[in-house]
C-alpha positions in Angstrom: 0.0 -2.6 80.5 -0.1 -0.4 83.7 -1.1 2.9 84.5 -2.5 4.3 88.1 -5.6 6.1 87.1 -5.8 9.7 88.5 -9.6 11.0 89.6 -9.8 14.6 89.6 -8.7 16.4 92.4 -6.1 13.4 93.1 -3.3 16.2 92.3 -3.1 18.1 95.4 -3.6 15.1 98.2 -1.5 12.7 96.1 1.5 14.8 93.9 2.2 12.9 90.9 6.2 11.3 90.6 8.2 12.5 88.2 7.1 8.8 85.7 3.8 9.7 86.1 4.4 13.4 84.7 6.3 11.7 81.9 3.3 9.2 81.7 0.7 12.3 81.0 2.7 14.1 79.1 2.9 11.4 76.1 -0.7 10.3 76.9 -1.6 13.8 76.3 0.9 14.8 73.3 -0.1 11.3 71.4 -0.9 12.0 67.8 -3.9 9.0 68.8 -6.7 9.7 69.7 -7.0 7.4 73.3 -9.4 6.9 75.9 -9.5 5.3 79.6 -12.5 3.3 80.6 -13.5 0.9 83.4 -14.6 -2.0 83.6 -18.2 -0.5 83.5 -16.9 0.8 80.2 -16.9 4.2 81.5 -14.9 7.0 80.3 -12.4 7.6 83.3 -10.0 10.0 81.3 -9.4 11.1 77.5 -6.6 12.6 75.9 -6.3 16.1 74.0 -6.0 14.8 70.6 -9.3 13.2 71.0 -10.8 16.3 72.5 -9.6 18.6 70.1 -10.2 15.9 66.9 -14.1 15.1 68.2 -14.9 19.1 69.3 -15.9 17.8 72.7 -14.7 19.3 76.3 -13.6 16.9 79.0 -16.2 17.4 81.0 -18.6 16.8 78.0 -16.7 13.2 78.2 -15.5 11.9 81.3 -17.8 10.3 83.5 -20.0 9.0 80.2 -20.4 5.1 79.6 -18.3 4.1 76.4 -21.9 3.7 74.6 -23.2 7.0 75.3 -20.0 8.8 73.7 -19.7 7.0 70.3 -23.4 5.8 69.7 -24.8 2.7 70.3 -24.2 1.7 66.9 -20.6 1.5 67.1 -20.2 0.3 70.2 -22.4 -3.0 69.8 -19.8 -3.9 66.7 -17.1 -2.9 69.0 -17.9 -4.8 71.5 -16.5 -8.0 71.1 -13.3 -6.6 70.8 -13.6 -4.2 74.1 -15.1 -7.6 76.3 -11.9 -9.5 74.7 -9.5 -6.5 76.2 -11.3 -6.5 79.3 -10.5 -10.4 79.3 -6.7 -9.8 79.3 -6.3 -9.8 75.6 -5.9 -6.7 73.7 -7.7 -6.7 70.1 -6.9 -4.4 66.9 -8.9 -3.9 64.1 -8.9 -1.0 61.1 -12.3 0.0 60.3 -14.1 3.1 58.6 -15.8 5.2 60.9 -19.6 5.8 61.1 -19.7 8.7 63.6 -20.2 12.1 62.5 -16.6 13.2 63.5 -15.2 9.5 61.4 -17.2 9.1 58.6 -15.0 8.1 56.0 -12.3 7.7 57.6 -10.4 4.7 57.5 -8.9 3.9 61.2 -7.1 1.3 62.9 -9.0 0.5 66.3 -6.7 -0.5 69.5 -8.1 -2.1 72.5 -5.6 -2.6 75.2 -6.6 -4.1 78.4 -5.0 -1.5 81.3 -3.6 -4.0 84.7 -3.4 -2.9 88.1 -0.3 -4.2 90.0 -1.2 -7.1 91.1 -2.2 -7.8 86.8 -5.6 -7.9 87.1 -7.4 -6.0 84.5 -9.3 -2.5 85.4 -10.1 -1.6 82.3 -9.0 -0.5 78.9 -7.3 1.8 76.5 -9.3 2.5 73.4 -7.1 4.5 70.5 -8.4 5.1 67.3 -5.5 6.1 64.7 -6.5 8.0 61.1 -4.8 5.9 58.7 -7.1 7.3 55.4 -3.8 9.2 54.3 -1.8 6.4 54.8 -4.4 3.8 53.1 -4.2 6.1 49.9 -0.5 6.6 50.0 0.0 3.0 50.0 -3.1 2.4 47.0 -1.0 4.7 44.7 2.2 3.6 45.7 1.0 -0.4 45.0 -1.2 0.7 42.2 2.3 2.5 40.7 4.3 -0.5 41.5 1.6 -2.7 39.8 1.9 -0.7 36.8 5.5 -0.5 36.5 5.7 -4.1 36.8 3.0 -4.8 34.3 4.1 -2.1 32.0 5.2 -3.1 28.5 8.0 -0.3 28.5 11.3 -1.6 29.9 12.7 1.1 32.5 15.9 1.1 34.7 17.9 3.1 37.0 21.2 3.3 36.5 24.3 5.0 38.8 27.5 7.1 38.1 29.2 3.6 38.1 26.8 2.3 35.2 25.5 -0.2 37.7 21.6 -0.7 37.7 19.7 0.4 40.6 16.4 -0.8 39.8 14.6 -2.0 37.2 11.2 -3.7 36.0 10.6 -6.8 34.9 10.0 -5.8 30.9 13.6 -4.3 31.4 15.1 -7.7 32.6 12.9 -9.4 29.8 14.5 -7.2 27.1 17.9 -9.0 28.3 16.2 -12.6 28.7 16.9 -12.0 32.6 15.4 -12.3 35.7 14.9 -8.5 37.7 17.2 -10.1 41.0 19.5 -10.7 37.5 20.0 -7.6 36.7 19.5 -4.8 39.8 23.7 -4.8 40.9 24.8 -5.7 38.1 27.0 -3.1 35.4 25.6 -2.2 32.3 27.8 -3.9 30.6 27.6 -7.3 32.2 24.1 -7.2 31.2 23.9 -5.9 27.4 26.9 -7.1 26.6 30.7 -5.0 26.6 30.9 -4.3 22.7 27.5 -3.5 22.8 28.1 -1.0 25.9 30.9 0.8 24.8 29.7 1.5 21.1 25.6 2.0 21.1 25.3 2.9 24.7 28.5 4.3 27.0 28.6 7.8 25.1 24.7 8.8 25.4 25.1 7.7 29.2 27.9 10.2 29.3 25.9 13.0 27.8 23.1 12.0 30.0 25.5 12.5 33.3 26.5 16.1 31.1 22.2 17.0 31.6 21.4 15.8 28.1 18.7 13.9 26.9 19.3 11.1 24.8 17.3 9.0 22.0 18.3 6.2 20.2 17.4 2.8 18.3 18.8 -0.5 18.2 17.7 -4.0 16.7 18.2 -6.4 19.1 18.7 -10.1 17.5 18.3 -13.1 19.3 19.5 -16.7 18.5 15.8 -18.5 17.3 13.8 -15.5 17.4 12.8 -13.0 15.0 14.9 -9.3 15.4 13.7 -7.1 17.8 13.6 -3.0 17.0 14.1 -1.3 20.2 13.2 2.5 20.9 15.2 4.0 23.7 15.5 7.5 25.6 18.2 8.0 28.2 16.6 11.2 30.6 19.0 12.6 34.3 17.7 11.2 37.4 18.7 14.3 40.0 18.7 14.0 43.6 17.5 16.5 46.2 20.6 19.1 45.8 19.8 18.9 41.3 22.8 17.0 40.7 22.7 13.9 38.6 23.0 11.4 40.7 21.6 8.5 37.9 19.9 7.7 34.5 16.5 6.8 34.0 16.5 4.2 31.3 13.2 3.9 29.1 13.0 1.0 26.7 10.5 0.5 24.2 9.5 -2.8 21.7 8.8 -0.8 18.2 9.1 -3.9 16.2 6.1 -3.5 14.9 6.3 -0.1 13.8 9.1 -0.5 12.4 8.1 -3.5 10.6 4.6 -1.0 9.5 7.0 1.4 8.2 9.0 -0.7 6.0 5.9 -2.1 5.0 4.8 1.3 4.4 8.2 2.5 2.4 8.2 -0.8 0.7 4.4 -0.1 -0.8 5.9 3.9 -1.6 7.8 2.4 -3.7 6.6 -0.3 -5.7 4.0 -0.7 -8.0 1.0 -2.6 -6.4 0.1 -4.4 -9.7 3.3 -5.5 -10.9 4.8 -5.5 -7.6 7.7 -3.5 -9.8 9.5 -0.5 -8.2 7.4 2.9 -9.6 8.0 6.3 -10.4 9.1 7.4 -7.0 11.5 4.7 -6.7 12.4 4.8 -10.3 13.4 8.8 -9.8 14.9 7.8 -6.8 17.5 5.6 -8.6 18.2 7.8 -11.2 19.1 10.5 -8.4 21.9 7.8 -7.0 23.1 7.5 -10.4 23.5 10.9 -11.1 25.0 11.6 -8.1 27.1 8.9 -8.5 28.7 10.2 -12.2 28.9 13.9 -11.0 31.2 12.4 -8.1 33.6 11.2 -11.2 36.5 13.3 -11.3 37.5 15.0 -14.8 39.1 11.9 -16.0 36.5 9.7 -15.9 34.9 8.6 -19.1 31.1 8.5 -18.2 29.2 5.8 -15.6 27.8 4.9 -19.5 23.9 4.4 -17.5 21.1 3.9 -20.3 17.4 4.9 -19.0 14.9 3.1 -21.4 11.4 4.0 -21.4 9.3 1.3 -22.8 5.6 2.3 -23.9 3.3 -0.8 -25.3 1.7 0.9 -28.8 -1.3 -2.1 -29.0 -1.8 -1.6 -24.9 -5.5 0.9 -25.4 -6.8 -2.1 -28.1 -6.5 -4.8 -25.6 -8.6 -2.9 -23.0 -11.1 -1.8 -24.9 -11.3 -5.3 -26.8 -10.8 -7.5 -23.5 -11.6 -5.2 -20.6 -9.2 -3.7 -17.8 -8.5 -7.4 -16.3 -7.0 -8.2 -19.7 -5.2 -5.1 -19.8 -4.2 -5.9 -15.8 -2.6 -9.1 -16.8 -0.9 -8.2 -19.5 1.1 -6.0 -17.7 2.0 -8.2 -15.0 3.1 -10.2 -18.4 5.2 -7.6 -19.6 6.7 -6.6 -15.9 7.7 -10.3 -15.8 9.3 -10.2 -19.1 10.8 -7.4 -18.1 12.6 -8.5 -15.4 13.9 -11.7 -16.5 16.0 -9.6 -19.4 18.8 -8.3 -17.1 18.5 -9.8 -13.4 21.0 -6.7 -12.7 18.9 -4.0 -14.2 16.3 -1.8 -12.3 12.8 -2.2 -13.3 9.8 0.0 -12.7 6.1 0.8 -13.9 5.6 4.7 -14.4 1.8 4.0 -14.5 -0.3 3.3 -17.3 1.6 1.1 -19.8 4.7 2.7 -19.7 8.0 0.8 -17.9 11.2 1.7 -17.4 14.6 0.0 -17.6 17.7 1.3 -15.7 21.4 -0.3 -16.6 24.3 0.4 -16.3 28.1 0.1 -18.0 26.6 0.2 -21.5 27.7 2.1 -24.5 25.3 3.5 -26.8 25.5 0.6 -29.0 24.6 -1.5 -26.1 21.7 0.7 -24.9 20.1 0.5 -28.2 20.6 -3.1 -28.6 19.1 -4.1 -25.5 16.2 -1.7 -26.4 15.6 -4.0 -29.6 15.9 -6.9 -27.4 12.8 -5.8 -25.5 11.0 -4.9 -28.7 11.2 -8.1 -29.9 10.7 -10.1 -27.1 7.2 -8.2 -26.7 7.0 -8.3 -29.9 7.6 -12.4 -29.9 5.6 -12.6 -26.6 1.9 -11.9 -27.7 -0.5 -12.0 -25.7 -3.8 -15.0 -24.9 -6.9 -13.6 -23.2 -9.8 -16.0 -23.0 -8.7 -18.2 -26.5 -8.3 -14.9 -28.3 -5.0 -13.2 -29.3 -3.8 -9.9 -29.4 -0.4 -8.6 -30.7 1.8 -6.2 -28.6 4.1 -3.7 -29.4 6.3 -1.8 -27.9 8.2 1.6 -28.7 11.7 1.9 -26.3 13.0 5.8 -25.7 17.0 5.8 -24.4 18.3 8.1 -22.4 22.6 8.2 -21.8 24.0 9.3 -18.7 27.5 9.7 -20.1 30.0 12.4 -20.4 27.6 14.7 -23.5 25.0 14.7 -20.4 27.0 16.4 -18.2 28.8 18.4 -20.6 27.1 22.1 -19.7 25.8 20.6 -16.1 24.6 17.8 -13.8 21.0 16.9 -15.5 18.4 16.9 -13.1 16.3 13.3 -12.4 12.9 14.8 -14.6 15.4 16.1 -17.5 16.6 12.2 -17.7 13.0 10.8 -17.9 11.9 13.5 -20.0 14.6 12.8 -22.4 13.9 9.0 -22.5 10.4 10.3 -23.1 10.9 12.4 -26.0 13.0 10.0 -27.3 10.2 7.2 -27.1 7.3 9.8 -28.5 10.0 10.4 -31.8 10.1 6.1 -31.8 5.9 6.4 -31.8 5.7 9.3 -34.4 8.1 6.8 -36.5 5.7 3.9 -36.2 6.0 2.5 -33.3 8.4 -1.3 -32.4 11.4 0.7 -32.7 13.8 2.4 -30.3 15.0 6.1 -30.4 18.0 7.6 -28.7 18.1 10.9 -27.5 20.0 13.3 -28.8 19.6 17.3 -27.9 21.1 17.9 -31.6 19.0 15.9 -33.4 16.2 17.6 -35.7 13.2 15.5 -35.0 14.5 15.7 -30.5 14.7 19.9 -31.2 11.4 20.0 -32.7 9.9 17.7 -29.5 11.0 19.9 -27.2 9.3 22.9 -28.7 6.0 20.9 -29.1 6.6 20.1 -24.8 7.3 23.9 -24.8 4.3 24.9 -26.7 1.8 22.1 -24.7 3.1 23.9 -21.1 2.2 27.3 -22.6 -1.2 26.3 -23.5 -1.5 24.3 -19.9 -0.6 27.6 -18.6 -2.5 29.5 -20.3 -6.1 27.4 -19.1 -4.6 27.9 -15.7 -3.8 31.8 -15.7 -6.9 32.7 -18.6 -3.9 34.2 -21.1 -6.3 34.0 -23.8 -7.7 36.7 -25.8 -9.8 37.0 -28.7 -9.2 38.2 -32.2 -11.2 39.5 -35.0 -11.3 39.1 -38.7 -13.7 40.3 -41.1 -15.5 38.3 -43.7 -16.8 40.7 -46.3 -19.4 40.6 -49.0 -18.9 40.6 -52.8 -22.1 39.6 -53.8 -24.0 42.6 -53.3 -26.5 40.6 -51.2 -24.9 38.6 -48.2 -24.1 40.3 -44.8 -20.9 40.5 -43.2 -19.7 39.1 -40.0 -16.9 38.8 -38.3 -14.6 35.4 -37.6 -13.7 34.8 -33.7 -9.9 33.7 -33.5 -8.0 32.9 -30.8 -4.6 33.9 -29.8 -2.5 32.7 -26.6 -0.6 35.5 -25.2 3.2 35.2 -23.7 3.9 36.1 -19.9 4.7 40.0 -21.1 1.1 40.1 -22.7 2.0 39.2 -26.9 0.0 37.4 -28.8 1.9 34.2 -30.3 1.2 32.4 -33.4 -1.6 30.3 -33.1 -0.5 27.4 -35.3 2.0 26.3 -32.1 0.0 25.9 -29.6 -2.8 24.6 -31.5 -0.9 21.3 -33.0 0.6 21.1 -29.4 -3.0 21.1 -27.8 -4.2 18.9 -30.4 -2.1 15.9 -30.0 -2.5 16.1 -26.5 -6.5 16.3 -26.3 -6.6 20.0 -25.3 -8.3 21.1 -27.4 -11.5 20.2 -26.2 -11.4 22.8 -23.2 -9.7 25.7 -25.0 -12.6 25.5 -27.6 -15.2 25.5 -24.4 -13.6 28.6 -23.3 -13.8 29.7 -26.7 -17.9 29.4 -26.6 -18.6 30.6 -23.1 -16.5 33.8 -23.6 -18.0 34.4 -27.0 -21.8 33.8 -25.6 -21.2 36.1 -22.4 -20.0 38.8 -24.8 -22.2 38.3 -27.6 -25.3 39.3 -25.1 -24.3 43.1 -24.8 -23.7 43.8 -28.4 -26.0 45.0 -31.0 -28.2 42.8 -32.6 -27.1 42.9 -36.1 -23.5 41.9 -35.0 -22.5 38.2 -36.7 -19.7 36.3 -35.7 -18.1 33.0 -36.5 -16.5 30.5 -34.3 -14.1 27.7 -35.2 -14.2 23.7 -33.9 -11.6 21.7 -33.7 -11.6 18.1 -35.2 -11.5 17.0 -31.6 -14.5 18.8 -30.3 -16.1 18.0 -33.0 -15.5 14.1 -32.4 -16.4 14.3 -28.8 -20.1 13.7 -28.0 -19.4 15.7 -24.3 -18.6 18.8 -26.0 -21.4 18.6 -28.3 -23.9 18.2 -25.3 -21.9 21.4 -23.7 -22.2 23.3 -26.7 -25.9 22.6 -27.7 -27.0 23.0 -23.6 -24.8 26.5 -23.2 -26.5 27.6 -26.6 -30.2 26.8 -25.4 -28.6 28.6 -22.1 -27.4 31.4 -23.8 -31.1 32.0 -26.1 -29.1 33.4 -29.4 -31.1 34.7 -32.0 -30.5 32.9 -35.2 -28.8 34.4 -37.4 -26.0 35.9 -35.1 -23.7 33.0 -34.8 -21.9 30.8 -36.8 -20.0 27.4 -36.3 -17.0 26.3 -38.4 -15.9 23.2 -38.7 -13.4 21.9 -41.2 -14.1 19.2 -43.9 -11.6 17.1 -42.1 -13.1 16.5 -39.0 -16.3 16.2 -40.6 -15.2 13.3 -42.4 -13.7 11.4 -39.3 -16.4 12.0 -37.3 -19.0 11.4 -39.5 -22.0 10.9 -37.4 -21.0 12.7 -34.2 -20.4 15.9 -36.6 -23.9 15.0 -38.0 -26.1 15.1 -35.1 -23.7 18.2 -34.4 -24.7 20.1 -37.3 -28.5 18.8 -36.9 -28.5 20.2 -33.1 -27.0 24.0 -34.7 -29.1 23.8 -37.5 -32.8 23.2 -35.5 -31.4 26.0 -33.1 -31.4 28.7 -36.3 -27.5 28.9 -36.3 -25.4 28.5 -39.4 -22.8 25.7 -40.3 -19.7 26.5 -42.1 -17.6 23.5 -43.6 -14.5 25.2 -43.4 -11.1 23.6 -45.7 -13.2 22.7 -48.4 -11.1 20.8 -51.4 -8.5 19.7 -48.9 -9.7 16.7 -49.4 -10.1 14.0 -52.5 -13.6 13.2 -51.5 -15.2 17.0 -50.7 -17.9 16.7 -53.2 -18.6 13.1 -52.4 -19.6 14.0 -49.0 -21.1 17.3 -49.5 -24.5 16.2 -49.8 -24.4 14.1 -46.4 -23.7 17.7 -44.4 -26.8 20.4 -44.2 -24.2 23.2 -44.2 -25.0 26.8 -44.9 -21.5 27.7 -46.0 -18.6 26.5 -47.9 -15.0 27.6 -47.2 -12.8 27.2 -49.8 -9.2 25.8 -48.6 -6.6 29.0 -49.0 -4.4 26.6 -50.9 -6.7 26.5 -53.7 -7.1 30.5 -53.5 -3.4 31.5 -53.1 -2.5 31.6 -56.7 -5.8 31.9 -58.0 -5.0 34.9 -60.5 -2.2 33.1 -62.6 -3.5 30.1 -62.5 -6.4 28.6 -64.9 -6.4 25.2 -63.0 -7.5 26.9 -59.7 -10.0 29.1 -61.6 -11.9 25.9 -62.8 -11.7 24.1 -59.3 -13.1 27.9 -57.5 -15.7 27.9 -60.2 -16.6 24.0 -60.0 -16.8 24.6 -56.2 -19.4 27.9 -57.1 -21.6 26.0 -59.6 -22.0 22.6 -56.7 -22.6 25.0 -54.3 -25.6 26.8 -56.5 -27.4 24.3 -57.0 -27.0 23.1 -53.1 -28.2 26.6 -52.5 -24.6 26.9 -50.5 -22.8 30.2 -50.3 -19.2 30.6 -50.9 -16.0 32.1 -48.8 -12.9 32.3 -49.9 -9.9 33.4 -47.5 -6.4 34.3 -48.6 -7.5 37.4 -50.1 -4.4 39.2 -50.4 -4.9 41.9 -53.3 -7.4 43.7 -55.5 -7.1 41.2 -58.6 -7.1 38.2 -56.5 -11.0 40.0 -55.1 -12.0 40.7 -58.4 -11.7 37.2 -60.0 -13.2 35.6 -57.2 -16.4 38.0 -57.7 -16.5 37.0 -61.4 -16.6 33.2 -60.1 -19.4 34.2 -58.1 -17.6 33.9 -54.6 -20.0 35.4 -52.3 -18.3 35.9 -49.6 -13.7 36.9 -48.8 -11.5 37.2 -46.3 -7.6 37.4 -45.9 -5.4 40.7 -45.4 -6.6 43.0 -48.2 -9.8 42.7 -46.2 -8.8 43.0 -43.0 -6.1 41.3 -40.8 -7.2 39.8 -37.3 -7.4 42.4 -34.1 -7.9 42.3 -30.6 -11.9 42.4 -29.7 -12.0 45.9 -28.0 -10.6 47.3 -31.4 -13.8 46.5 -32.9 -16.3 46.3 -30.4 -14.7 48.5 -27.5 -13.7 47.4 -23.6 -17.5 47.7 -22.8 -18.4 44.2 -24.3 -15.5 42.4 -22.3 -17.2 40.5 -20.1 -15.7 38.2 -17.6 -15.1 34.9 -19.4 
């Protein structure tokens, strides 16, 4: 490189020529920072950019050895490069800076040796570039690169020609291609032309219309297992915002989707039998309905038969054998199941109840291949460690035929709760048998008012439509108290009291009974603490609360909770229940007893064996049955049984009730019995609560 060196005050003995003008004006507009040194590596001349960059004036840096400007530091690990430039041979090197004015900074160090014109060297340029912006741009732009290139996501370019511009690696890999394989090359050289003109072409026109656009595809490949591919399709605009491209983002979901048809799979089946289950099973009763409301007027019924199978000896293998018995028996069953019509639909409901969908079958046929499975489980039996157990099973059928959809398409839960009731009338008849629904039939009609009367009683624990009644028991005997029996009454949605004989059976069978009675207690003891002290009141136990050991700890702990006097309460409990729960209604009547409240066995001489039993119960009460009362004045029998009755309970020191009191002559025999105690209409009928002991006592239940 030459360059004539100016020293100051050169300019007006020796004008500069027009080159060398040109000459300072670059040296002094460079962007680099540059400086002139000797070969005494002193500062002969420095440029602007350096000036203005370090904060230094030019007489603050000409005339100053190299060392003295940038420390001595620096300049001892620059030196080997500044003695090479001196020795002809310019040096570069990028470096971070250590001086004040540099510290990190990354720059790129020059060294070029400066020749006179005869060559020989004078001394050097030194010109230090900032390249830390530069440095970082290209970090992020390889660290971008790197990541697109390592990415699992396949992405593309691809222009209004649906040629590909770009794309990564993953994207060639999607197509089992090299990247060089697939930048230049059309869309549908690469994917294939069927495949291009039918999954792809119209979401790249909508794309090129400013749309976004998402789709799947399973991609299969010869050997390997299918690939489920997740793709969005987004404009690629240039500077002016027109679309001059697509950007083209593939994804590998293959295994999500493979987790959710894992997961959809296990929605629908039953995880013990590995049988479809209720979901599914409603499911494909839905197709089929929909399927036979599509029939046009003509048609004569798709003829499907829903058969609800229940096991009737199911509960007696558990509790014999244990829940792994019971497990395996159902698999048993399942399998049997399925091998009885390979074209059927099979499911588990839960529990031990399946269910059998088929289709093109009469009535006939539907019951026949109900018996079918009766026998067979029936014939099956079942072998748990050496010991066997015999199974039954009751079938319910269910007809999706024209009488169906006579008034209007049924809906999926009025198919299975047909099928249902028809199974519980197979049960009520025994059990191994099928029943066919039939919304005419007598025994169907009086189901669906016990379902009617259970969902009114459900309800009515949910909402608290109960209310209490009140019927006197009054004396005859010149000597006992009165009192008053508590009864309960369900009330409609409009606020009427319904007859309680409905929803009673109805909560019954289905083991309701239990709470209603609990509510029955609690309200009773919350109101019983603001009323007088000489009030006495009775309540009534169902057989089922009295058979449970649970409720009898409730009731004995919310007594001892409650601190009732004796004397004010009273517990009924029918001769029944007694009976069939022999020692559970025992310790019952012990824990009332040692609390000082009084046991009434209510339905006495219902049953053959009253007296047999009497002595076993420490009761302070008998209730004669109303069926023995209601004739009572014409009838000499029923006189004998009232006074046999009297006379036992005499000498057991008992007292006497009798209900069904309807008239004046009726009262009077009973007195001359020596009844102590009547009830029934000409006493009193049963009213609300606040008609005898006013709104004040109503507390909160």
């Amino acid at each position: 490189m030459r360059k004539m060196v100016r020293r100051p005050g050169a300019e007006a003995l020796h004008p500069l020529q027009p080159h060398q003008l040109a000459f300072e004006a670059c040296f002094n507009a460079s962007p680099i920072r540059i400086l002139f040194c000797d070969r005494d590596m002193v500062v002969r001349d420095v440029n602007a950019t350096f000036l203005e960059t370090e904060g230094f004036t030019r007489g603050e840096v000409v005339g100053k050895t190299l060392a003295e400007l940038i420390g001595p530091a620096v300049f001892e690990r620059d030196r080997p490069q500044i003695e090479a430039a001196l020795a002809g041979e310019a040096q570069s090197v990028v470096s971070w800076g250590l001086r004040r004015a540099t510290r990190g900074r990354l720059l790129r160090i020059r060294h070029e040796p400066v020749r006179d014109e005869a060559g020989a060297v004078i001394g050097f340029l030194s010109m230090l570039e900032d390249t830390t912006d530069l440095h970082q741009l290209r970090q992020r732009v390889s660290m971008q690169d790197e990541v697109i290139n390592q990415t699992s996501d396949a992405l593309a370019v691809v222009d209004a020609d649906y040629r590909y511009l770009w794309a990564n690696p993953s994207y060639a890999r999607l197509w089992n291609r090299l990247t060089e394989e697939v930048v230049g090359r059309t869309v549908a050289e690469v994917i294939g032309h069927e495949a291009f003109h039918e999954r792809v072409l119209p979401h790249l026109i909508g794309c090129f219309e400013g749309r976004v656009a998402r789709y799947t595809f399973t991609c299969e490949r010869e050997g390997k297992a299918e690939t489920h591919v997740s793709v969005r399709l987004e404009p690629l605009r240039g500077e002016n915002c027109e679309i001059v491209g697509v950007v083209v983002n593939a994804r590998d979901v293959t295994e999500e989707a493979q987790l959710n048809q894992r997961l959809r799979r296990q929605a629908l089946r039953d995880t013990l039998t590995d049988l479809a289950n209720r979901h599914a099973l409603e499911l494909e009763i839905g197709s089929r309905i929909e399927a036979c409301g599509a029939c046009n007027a003509l048609c004569q019924g798709c003829n499907t038969a829903l058969l609800l199978v229940d096991l009737d000896d199911f509960k007696v293998v558990n509790d014999l054998a244990g829940h792994a018995a019971g497990d395996a028996l159902l698999r048993q069953i399942a399998s049997l199941l399925r091998s009885m019509d390979p074209d059927a639909f099979v499911a588990r409901l839960g529990g031990d109840e399946f269910a059998v969908v088929t289709g093109m079958v009469t009535e006939t046929d539907a019951t026949r291949f109900g018996e079918r499975i009766v026998h067979s489980i029936e014939a099956l039996g079942f072998v748990w460690q050496g010991e066997c157990f015999s199974v039954g099973a009751s079938v319910g059928v269910a007809l999706l035929d024209q009488q169906a959809f006579a008034a209007s398409a049924p809906s999926v839960q009025d198919v299975i709760n047909w099928a249902d009731r028809a199974c519980f009338v197979a049960k009520e008849k025994g059990g191994a048998r099928v029943s066919v629904f039939h919304p005419d039939d007598d025994e169907m009609k009086a189901r669906f008012r016990e379902i009617g009367n259970l969902q009114l009683v459900q309800a009515a624990l949910q909402s608290g439509r109960f209310e209490l009644f009140l019927m006197p028991v009054a004396p005859i005997d010149g000597t006992s108290a009165p009192w008053h029996e508590v009864l309960l009454r369900v009330l409609s949605e409009d606020g009427r009291p319904l007859p309680p004989a409905v929803f009673i059976a109805a909560a019954e069978r289905h083991g309701l009974m239990s709470r209603v009675d609990r509510w029955v207690v609690e309200t009773v003891l919350k109101r019983l603490a603001g009323l007088p002290d000489d009030v006495h009141l009775s309540i009534n136990l169902s057989g089922q609360s009295v058979g449970d050991p649970i409720f009898r700890d409730f009731l004995l702990a919310a007594l001892d909770a409650a601190a009732i006097a004796p004397g004010r309460l009273a517990f009924e409990i029918t001769e029944t229940s007694a009976v069939r729960s022999m020692e559970t209604a025992l310790e019952l009547i012990a824990g009332l007893k040692a609390r000082g409240l009084e046991v009434v066995l209510d339905d006495f001489g219902s049953g053959l064996s009253s007296f047999g039993y009497l002595r076993r119960f420490d009761v302070d009460m008998l209730k004669i049955d109303g069926n023995i009362i209601g004739n009572i004045g014409h009838d000499v029998v029923q006189q004998t049984i009232v006074a046999g009755i009297v006379a036992v309970a005499e000498a057991m020191h008992v007292k006497v009730v009798a209900e069904y009191v309807e008239d004046l002559e009726t009262l009077e025999i009973l007195r001359d019995l020596g009844v102590n105690l009547v009830q029934g209409y000409y006493i009193g009928k049963p009213v609300p609560w606040s008609q005898v002991y006013g709104d004040r006592d109503l507390l909160p239940a």
